[in-house]
Backbone of each chain as nested JSON, in Angstrom:
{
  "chains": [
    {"id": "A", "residues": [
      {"number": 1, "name": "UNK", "atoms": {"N": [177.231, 58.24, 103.416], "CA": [176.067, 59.065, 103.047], "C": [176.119, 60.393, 103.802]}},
      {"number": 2, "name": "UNK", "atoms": {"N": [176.196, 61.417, 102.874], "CA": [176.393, 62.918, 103.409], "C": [174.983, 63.485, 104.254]}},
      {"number": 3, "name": "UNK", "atoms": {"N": [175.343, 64.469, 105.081], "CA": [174.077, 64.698, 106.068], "C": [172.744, 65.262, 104.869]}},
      {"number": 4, "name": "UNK", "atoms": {"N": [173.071, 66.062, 103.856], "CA": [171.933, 66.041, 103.565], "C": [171.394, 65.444, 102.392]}},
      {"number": 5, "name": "UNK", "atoms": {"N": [172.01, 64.107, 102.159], "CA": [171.287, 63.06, 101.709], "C": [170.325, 62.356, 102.417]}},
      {"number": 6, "name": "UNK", "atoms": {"N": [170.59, 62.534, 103.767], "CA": [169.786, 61.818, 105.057], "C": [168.357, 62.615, 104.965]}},
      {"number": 7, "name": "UNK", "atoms": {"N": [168.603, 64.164, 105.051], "CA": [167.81, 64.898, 104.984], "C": [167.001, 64.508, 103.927]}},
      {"number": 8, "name": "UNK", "atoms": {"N": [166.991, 64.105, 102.83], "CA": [166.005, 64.207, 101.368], "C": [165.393, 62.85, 102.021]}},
      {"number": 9, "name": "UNK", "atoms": {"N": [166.564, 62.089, 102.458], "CA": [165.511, 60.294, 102.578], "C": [164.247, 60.886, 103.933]}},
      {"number": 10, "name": "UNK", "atoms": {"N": [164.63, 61.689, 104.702], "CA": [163.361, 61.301, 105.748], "C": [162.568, 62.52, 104.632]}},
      {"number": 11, "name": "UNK", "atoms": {"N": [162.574, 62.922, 103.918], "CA": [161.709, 64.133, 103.298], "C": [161.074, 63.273, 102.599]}},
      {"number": 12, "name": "UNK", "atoms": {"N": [161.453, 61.979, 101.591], "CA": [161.149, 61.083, 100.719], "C": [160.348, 60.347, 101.551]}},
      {"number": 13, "name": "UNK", "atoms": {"N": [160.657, 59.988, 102.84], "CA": [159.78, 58.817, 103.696], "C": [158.585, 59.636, 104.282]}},
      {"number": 14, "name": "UNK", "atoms": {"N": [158.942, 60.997, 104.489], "CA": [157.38, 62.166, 104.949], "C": [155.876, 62.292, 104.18]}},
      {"number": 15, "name": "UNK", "atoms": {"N": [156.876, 62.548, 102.733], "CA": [155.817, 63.155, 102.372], "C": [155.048, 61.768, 101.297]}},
      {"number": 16, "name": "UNK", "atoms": {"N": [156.204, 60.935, 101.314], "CA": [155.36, 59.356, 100.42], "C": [154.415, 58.79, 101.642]}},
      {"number": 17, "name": "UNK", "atoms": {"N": [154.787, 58.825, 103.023], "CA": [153.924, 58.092, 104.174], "C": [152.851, 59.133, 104.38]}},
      {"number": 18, "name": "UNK", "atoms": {"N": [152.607, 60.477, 103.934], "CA": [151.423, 61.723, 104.346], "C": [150.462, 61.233, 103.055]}},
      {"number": 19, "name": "UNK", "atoms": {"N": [151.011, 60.21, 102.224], "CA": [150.214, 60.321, 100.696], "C": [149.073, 58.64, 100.607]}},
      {"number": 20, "name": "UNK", "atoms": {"N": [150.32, 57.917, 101.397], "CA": [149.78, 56.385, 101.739], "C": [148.297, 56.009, 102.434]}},
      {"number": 21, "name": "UNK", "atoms": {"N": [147.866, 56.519, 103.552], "CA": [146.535, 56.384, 104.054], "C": [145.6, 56.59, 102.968]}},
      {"number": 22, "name": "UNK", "atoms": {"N": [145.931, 57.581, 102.354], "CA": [144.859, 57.646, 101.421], "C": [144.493, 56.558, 99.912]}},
      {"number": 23, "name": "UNK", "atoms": {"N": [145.432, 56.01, 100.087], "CA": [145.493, 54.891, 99.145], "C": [145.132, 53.65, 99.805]}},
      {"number": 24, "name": "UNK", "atoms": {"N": [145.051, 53.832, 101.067], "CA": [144.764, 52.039, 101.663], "C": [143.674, 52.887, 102.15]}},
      {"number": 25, "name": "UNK", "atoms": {"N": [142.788, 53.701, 102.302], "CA": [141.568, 53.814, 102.44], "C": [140.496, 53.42, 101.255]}},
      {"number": 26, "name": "UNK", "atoms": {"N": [141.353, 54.124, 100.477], "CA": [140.673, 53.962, 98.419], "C": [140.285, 52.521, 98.552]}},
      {"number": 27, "name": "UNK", "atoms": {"N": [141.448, 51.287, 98.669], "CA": [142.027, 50.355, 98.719], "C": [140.913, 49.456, 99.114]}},
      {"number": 28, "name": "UNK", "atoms": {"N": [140.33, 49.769, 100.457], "CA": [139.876, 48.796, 101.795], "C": [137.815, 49.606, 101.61]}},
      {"number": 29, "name": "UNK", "atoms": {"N": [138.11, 50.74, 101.175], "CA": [136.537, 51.054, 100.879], "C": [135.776, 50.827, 99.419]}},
      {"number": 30, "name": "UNK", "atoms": {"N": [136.958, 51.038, 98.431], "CA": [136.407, 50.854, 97.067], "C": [135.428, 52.135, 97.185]}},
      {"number": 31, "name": "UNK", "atoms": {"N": [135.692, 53.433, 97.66], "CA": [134.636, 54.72, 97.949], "C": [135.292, 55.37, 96.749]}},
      {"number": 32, "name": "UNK", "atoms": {"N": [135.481, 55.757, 95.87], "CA": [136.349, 57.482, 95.034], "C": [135.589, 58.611, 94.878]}},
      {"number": 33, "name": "UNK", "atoms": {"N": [134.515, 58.316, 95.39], "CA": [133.625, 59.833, 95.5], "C": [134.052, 61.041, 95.567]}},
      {"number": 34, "name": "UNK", "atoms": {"N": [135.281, 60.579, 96.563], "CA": [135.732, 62.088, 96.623], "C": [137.202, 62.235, 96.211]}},
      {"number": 35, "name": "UNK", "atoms": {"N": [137.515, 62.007, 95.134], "CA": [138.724, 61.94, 94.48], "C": [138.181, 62.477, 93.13]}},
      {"number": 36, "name": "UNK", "atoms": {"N": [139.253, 63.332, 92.778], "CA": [138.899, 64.031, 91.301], "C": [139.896, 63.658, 90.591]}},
      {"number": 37, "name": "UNK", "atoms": {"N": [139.388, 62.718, 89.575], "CA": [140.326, 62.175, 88.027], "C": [141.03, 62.987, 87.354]}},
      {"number": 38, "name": "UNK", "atoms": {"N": [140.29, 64.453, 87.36], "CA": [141.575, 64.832, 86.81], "C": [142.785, 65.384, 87.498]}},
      {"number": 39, "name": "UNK", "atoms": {"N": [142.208, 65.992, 89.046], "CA": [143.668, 66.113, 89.762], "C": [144.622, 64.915, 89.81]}},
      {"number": 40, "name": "UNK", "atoms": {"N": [144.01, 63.474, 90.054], "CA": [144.957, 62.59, 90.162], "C": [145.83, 62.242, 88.87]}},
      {"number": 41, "name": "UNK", "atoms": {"N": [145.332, 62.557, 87.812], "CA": [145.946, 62.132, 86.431], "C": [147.116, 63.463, 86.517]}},
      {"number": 42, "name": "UNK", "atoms": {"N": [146.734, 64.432, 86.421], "CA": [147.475, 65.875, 86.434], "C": [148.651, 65.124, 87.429]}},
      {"number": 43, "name": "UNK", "atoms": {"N": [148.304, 64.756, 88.981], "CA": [149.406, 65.113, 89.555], "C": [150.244, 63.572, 89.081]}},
      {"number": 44, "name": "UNK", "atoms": {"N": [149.766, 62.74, 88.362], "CA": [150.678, 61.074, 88.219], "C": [151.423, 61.628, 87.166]}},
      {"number": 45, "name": "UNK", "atoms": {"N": [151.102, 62.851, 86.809], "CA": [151.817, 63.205, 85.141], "C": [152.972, 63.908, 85.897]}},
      {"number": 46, "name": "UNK", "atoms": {"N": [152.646, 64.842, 86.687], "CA": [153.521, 65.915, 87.489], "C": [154.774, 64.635, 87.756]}},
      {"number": 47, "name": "UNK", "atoms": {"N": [154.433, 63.521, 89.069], "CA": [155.383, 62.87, 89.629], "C": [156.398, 62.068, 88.973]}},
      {"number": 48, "name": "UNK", "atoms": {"N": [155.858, 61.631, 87.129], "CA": [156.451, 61.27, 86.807], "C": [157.746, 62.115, 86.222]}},
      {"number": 49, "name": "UNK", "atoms": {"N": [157.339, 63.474, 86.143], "CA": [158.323, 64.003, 85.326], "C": [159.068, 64.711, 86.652]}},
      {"number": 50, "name": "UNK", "atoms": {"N": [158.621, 64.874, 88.034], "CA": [159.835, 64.555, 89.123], "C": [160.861, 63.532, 88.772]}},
      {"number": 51, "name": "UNK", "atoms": {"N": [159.999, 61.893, 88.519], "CA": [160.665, 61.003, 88.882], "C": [162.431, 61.443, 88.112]}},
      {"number": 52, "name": "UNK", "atoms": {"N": [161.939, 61.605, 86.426], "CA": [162.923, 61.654, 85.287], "C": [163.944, 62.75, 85.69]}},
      {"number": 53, "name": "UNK", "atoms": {"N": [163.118, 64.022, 86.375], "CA": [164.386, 64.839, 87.157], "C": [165.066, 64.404, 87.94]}},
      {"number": 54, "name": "UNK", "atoms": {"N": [164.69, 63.579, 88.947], "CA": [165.197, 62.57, 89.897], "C": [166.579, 61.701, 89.499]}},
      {"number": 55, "name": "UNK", "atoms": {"N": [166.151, 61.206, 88.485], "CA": [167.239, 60.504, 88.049], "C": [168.334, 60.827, 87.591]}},
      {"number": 56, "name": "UNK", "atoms": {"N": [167.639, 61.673, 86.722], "CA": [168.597, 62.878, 85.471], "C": [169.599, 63.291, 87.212]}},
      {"number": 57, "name": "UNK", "atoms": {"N": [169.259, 63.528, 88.089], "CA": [170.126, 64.173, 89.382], "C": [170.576, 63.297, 90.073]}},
      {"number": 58, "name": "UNK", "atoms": {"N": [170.757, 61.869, 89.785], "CA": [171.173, 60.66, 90.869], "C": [170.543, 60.912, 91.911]}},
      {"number": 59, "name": "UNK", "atoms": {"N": [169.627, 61.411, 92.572], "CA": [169.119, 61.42, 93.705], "C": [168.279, 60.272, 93.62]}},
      {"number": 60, "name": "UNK", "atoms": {"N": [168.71, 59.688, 95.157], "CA": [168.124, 58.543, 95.511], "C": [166.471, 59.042, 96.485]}},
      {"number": 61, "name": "UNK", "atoms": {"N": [166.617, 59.882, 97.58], "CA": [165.82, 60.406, 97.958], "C": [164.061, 60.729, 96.543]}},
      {"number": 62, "name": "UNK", "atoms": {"N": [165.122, 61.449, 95.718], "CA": [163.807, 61.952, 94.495], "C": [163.116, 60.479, 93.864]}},
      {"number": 63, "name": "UNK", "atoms": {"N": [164.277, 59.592, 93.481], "CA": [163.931, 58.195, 92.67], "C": [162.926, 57.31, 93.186]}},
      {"number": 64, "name": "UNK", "atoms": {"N": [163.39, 57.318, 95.163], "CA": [162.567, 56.453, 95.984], "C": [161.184, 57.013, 95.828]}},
      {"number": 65, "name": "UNK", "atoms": {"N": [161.216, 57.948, 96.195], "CA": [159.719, 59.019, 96.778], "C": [158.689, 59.231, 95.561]}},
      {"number": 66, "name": "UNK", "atoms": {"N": [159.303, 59.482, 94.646], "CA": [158.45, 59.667, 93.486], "C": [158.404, 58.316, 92.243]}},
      {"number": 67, "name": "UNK", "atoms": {"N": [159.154, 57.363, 92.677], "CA": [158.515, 56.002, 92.327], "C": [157.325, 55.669, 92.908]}},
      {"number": 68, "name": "UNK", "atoms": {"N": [157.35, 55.676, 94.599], "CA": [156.222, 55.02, 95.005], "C": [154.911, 55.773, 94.961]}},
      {"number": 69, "name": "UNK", "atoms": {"N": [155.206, 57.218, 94.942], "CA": [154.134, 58.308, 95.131], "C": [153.628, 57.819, 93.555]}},
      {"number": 70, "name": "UNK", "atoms": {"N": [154.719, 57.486, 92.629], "CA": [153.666, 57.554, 91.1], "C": [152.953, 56.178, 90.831]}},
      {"number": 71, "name": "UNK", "atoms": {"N": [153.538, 55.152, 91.552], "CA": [152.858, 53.832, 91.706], "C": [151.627, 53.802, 92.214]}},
      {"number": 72, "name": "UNK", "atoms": {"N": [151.387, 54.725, 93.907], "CA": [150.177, 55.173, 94.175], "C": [149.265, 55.672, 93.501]}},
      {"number": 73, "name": "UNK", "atoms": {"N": [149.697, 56.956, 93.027], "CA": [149.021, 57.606, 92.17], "C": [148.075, 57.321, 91.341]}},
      {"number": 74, "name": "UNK", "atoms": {"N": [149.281, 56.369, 89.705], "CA": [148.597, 55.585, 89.261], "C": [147.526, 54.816, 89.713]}},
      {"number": 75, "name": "UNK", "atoms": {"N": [147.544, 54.056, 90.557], "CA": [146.824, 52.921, 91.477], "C": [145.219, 53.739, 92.328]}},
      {"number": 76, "name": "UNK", "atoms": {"N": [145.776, 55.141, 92.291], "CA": [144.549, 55.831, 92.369], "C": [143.511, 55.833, 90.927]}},
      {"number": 77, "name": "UNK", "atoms": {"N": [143.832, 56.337, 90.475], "CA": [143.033, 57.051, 89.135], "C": [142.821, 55.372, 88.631]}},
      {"number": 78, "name": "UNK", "atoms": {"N": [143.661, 54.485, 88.579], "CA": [142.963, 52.715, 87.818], "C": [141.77, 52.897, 89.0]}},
      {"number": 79, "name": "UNK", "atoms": {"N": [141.512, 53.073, 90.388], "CA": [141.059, 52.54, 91.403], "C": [139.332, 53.807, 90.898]}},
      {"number": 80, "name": "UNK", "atoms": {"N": [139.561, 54.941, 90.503], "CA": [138.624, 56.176, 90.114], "C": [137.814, 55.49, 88.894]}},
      {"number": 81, "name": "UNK", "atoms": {"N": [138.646, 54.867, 87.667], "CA": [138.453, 54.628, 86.393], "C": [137.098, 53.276, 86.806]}},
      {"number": 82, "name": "UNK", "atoms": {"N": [137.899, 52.253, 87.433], "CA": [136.67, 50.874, 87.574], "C": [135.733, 51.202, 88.635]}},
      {"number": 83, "name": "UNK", "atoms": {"N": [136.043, 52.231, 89.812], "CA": [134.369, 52.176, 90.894], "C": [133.838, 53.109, 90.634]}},
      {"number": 84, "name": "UNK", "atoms": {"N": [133.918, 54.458, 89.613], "CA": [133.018, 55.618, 89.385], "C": [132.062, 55.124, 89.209]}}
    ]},
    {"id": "B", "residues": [
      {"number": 1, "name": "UNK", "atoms": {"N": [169.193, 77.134, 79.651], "CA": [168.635, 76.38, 80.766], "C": [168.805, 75.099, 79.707]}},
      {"number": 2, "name": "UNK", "atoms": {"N": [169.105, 73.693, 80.392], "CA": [168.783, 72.401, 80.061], "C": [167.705, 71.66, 79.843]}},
      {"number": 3, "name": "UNK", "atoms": {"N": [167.49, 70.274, 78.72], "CA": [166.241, 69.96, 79.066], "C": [165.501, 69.443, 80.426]}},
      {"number": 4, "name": "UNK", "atoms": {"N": [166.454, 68.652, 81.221], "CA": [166.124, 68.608, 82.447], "C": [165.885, 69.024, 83.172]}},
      {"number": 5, "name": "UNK", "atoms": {"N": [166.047, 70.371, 83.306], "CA": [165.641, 71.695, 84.209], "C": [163.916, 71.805, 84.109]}},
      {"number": 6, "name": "UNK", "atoms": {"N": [163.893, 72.102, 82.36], "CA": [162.714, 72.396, 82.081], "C": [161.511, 70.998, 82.628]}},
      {"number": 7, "name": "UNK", "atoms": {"N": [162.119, 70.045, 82.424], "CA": [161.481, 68.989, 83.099], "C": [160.744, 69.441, 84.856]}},
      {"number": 8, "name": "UNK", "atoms": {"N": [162.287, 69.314, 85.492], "CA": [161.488, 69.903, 86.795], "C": [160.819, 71.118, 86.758]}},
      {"number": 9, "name": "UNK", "atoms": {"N": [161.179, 71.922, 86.023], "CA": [160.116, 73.02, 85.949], "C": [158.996, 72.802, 85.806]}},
      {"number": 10, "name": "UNK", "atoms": {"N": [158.663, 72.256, 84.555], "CA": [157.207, 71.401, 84.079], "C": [156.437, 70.225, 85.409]}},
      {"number": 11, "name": "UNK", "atoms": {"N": [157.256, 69.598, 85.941], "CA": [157.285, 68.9, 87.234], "C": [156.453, 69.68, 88.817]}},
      {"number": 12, "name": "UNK", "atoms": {"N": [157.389, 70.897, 88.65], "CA": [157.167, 72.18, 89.863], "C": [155.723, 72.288, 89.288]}},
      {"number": 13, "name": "UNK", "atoms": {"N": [155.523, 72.811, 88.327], "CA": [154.567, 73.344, 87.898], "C": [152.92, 72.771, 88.479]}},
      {"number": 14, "name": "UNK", "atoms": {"N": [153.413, 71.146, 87.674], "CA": [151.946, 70.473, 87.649], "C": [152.005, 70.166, 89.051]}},
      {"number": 15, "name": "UNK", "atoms": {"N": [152.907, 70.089, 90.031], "CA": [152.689, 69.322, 90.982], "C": [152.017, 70.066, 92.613]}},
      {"number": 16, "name": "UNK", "atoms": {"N": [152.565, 71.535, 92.063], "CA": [152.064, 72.789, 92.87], "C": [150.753, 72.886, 92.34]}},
      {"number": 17, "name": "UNK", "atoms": {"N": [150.639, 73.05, 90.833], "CA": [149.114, 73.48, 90.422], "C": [147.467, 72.438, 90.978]}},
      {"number": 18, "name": "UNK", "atoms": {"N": [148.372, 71.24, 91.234], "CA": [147.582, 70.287, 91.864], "C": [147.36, 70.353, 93.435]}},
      {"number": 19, "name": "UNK", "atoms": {"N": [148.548, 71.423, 93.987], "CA": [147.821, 70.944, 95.479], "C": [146.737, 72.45, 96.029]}},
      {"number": 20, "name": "UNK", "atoms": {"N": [146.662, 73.512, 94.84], "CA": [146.256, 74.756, 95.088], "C": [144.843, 74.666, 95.353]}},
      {"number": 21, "name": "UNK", "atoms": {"N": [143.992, 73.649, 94.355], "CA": [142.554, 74.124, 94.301], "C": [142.188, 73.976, 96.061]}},
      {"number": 22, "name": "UNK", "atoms": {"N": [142.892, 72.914, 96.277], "CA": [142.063, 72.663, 98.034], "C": [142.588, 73.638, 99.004]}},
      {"number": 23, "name": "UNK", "atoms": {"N": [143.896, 74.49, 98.747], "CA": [143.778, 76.045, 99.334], "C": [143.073, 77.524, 99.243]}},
      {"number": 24, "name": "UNK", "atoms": {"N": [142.497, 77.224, 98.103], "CA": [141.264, 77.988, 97.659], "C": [140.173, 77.595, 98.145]}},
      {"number": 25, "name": "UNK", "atoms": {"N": [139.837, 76.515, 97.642], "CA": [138.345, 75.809, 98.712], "C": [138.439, 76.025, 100.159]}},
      {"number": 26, "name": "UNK", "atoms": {"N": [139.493, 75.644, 100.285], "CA": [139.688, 75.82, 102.12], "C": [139.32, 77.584, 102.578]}},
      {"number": 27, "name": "UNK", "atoms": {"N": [139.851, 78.469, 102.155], "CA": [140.104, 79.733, 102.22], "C": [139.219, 80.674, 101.876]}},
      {"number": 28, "name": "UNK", "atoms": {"N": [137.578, 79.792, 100.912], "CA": [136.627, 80.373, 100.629], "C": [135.531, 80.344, 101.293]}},
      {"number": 29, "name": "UNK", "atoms": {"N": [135.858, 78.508, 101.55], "CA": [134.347, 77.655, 102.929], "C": [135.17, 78.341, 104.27]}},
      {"number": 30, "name": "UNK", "atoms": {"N": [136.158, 77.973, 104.218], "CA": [136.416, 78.109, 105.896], "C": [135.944, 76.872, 106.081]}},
      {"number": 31, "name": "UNK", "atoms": {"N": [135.575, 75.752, 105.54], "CA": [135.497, 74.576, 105.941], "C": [137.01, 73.687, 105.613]}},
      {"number": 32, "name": "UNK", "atoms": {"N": [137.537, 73.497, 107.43], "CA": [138.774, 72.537, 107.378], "C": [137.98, 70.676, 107.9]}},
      {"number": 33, "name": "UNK", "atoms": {"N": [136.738, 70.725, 108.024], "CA": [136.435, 69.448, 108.726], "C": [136.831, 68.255, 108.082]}},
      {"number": 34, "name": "UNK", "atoms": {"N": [136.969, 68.158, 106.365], "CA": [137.856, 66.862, 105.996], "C": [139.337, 67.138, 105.683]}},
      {"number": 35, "name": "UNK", "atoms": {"N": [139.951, 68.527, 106.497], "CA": [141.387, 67.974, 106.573], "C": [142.382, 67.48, 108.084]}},
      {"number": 36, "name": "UNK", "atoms": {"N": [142.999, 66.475, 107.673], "CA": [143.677, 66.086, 109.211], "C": [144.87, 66.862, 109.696]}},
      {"number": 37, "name": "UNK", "atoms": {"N": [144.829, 67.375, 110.228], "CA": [145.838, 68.117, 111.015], "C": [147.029, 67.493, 111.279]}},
      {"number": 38, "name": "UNK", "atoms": {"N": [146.942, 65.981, 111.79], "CA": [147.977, 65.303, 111.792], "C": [149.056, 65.275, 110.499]}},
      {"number": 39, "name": "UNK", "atoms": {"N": [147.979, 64.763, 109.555], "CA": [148.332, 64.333, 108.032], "C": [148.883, 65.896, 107.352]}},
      {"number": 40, "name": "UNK", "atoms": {"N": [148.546, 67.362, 107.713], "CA": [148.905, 68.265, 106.702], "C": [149.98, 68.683, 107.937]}},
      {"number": 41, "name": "UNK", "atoms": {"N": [150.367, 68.762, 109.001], "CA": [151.543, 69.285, 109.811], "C": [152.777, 67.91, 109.58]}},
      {"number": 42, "name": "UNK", "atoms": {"N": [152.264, 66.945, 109.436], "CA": [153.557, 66.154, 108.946], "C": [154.285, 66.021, 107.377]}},
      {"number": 43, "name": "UNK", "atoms": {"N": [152.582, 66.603, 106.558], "CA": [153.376, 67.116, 105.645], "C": [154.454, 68.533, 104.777]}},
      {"number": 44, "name": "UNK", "atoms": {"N": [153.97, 69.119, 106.142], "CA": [154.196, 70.381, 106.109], "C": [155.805, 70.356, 106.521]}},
      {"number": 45, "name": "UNK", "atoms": {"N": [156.273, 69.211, 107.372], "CA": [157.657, 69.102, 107.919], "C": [158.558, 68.724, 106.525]}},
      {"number": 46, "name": "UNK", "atoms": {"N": [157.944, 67.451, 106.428], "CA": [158.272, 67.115, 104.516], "C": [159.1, 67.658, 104.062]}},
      {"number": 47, "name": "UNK", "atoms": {"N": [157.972, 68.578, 103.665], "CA": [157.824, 69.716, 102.383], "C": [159.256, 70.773, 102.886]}},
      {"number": 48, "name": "UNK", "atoms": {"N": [159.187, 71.21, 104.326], "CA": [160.555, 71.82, 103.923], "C": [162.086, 71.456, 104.181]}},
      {"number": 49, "name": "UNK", "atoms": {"N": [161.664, 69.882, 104.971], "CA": [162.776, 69.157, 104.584], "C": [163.428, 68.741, 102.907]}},
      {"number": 50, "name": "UNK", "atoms": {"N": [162.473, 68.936, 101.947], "CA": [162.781, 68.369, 100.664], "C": [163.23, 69.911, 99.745]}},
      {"number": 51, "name": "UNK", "atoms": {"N": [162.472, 71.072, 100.537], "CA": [163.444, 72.62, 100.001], "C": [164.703, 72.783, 101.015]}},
      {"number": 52, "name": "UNK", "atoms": {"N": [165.239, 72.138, 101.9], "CA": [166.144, 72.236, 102.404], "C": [167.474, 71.9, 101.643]}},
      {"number": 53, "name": "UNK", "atoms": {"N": [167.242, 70.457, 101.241], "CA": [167.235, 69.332, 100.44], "C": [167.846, 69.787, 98.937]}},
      {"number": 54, "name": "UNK", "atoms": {"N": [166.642, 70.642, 98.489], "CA": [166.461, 71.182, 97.262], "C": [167.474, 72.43, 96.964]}},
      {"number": 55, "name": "UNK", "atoms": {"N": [167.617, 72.992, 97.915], "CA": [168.861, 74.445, 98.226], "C": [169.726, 73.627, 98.483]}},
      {"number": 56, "name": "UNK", "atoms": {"N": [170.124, 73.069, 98.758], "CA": [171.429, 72.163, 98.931], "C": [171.902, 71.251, 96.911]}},
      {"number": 57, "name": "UNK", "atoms": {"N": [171.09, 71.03, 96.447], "CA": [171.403, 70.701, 95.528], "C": [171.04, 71.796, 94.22]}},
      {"number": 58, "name": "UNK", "atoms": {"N": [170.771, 72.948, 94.816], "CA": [170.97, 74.079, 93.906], "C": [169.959, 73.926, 92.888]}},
      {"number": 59, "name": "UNK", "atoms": {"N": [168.593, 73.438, 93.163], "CA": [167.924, 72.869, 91.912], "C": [166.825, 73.949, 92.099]}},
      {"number": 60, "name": "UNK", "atoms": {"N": [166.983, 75.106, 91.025], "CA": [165.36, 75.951, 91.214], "C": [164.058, 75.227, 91.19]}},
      {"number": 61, "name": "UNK", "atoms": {"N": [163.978, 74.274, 90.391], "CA": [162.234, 73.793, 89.996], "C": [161.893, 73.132, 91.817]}},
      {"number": 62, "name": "UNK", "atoms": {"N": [162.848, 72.302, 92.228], "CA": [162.813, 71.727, 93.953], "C": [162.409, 72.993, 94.808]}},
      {"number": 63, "name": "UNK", "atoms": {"N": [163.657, 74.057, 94.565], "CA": [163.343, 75.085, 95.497], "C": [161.554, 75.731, 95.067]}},
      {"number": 64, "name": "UNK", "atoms": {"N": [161.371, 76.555, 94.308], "CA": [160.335, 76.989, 93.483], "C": [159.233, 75.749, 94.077]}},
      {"number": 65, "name": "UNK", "atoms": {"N": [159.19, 74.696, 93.786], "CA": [157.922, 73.852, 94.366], "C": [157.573, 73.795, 95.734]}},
      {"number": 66, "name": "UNK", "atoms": {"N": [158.873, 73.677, 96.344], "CA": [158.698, 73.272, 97.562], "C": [158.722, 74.581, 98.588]}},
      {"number": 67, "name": "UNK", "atoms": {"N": [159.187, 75.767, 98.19], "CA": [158.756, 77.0, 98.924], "C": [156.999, 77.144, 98.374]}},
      {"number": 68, "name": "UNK", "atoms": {"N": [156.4, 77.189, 97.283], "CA": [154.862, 77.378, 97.231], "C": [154.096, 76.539, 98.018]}},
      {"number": 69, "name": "UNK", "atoms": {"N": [154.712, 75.379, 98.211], "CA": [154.147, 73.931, 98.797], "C": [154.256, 73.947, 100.193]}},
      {"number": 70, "name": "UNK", "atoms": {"N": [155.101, 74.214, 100.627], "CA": [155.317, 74.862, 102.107], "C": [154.71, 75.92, 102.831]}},
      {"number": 71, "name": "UNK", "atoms": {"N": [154.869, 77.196, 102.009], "CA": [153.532, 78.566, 102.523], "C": [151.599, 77.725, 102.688]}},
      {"number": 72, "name": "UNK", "atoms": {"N": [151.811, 76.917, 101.151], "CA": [150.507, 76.785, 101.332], "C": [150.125, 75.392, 101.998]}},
      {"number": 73, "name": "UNK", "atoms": {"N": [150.888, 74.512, 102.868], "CA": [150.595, 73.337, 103.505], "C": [150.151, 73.766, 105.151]}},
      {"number": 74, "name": "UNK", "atoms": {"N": [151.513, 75.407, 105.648], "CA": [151.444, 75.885, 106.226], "C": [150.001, 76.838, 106.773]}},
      {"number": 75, "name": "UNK", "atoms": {"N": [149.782, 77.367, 105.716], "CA": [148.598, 77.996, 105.711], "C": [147.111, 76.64, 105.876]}},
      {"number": 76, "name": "UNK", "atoms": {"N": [147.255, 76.073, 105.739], "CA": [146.176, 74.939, 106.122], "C": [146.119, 74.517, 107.248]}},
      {"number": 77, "name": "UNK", "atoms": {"N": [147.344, 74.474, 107.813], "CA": [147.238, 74.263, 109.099], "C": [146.784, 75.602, 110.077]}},
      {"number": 78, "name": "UNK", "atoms": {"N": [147.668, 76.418, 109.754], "CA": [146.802, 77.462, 110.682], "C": [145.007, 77.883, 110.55]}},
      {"number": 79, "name": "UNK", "atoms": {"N": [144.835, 77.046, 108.839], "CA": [143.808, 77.168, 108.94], "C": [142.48, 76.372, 109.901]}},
      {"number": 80, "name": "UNK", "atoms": {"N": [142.986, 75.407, 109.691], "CA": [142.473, 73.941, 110.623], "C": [142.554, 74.145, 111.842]}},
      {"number": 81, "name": "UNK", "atoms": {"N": [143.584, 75.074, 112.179], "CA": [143.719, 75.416, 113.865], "C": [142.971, 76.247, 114.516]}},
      {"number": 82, "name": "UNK", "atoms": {"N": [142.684, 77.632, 113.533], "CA": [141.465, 78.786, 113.611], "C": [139.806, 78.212, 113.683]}},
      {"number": 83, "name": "UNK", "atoms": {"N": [139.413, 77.04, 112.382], "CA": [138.282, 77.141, 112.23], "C": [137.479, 75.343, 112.977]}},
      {"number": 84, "name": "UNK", "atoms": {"N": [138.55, 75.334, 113.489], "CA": [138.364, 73.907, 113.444], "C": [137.55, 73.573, 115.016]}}
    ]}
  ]
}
């Protein structure tokens, strides 16, 4: 694994772990008050069409990071949709 | 240009256009009290680990996202540091 493949994985593990608290807060309060449906839909639309660039580029870094970020994501806006 | 390009382009697009409104809000209140400093300086490392990342694999829509995403993660923090 070339050095800056290393580089994308801790970039992939940064910015998916800066995105996580906020999903096990959602998670553990059942609060979405302050979450806006349509930014979260906008950005699950955005990550997915990272993900497809991701792939389309064999990048493992892009595939990891923006799988789990769009799993979150998703898991936000279902989490907006049933406690509004 | 390829369809995959245009993908990450479309990708860059929504995924920057989603993190702007809360640099505007921030920049109008001068209220940083619900952002964490911890949480936006680690994402701020991220962000230009993944345009590092992104110049290395020659991909404009990566570079293009992640330089807007970077000025303005950056700028939150200095903002949080001024008003906070």
């Amino acid at each position: 694994m070339d050095f800056y493949e290393v580089i994308g994985l801790v970039a992939a593990f940064i910015t998916t772990a800066s995105f996580l608290p906020q999903v096990f807060k959602t998670y553990k309060t059942k609060d979405t008050s302050g979450l806006s449906l349509t930014m979260y839909t906008t950005f699950f639309v955005g990550i997915v069409l990272w993900l497809i660039y991701g792939i389309h580029l064999k990048s493992l870094p892009m595939i990891l990071a923006n799988s789990i970020t769009a799993i979150s994501s998703l898991f936000l806006v279902i989490m907006k949709l049933k406690y509004k």
